[in-house]
C-alpha positions in Angstrom: -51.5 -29.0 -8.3 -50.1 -31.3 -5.9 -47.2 -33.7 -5.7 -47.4 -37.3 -4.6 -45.3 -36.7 -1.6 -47.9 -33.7 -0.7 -50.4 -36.4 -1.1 -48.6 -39.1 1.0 -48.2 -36.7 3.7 -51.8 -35.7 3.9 -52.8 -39.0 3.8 -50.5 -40.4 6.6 -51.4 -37.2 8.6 -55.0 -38.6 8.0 -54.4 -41.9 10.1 -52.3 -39.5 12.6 -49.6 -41.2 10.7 -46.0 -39.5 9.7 -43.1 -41.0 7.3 -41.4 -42.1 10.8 -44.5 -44.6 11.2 -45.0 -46.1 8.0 -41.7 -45.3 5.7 -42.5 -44.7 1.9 -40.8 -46.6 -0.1 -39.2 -45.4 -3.4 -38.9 -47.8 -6.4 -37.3 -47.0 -9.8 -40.3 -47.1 -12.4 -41.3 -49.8 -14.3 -41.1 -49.9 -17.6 -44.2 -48.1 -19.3 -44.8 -45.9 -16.4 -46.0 -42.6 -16.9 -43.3 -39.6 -15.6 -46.0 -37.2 -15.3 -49.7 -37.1 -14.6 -51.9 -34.3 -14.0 -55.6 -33.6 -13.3 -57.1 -30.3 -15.1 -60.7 -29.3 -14.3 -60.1 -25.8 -15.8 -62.1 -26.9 -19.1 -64.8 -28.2 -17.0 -64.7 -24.7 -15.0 -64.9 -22.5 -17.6 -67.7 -25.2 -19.7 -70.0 -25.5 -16.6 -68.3 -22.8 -13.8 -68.6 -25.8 -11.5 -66.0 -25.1 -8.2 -65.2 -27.8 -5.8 -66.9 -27.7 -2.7 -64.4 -29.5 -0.9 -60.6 -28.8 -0.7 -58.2 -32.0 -1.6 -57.1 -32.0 2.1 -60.8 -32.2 3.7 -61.3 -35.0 1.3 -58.4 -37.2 2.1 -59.5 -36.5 5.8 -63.0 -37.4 4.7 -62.2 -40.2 2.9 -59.7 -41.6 5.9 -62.6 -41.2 8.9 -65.3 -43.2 6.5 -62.1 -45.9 6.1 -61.5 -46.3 9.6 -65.5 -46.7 10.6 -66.4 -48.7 7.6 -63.5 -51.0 7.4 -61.5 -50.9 11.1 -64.5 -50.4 13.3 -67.3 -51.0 11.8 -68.5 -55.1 10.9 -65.2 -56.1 8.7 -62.7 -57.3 10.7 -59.8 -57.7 8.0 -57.5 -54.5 8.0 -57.0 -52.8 5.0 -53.3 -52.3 5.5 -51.2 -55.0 6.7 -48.1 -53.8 5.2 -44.9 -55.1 7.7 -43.7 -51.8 7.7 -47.4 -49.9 8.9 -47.4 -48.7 12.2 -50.7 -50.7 12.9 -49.1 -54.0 11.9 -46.0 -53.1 14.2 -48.8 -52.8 16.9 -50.1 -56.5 16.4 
């Protein structure tokens, strides 16, 4: 299991990012928000004995180096993240 900050993290380390570049904000939730989500694949383990082939952290760096060719250098030209506070939009 994994916490949304773990998450965050490997996802900013993905872009060579870090919390100093592109501050996560914290809101109180809204109402109707879950307080706690969770993924289980240990019924689909034990139904099929399928394992994943790739960890959480090669995916997110997967899943960041086919977002920066497809969307910021390949034909689209609009960046996906334009947040003022990104380190890219501090750049422009």
């Amino acid at each position: 299991s994994h916490s949304i900050n773990e998450i965050v993290d490997q996802v900013l380390a993905s872009f060579g990012l870090t919390r100093d570049d592109y501050p996560v904000k914290y809101e109180p939730p809204s109402p109707g928000d879950q307080r706690h989500i969770e993924a289980d694949n240990r019924r689909l383990v034990a139904a099929t004995g399928w394992q994943p082939a790739v960890s959480l952290a090669d995916g997110i760096q997967e899943t960041a180096r086919w977002a920066r060719q497809t969307w910021l250098e390949g034909p689209v030209s609009t960046p996906i993240i334009s947040e003022a506070g990104s380190a890219a939009a501090r750049a422009a």
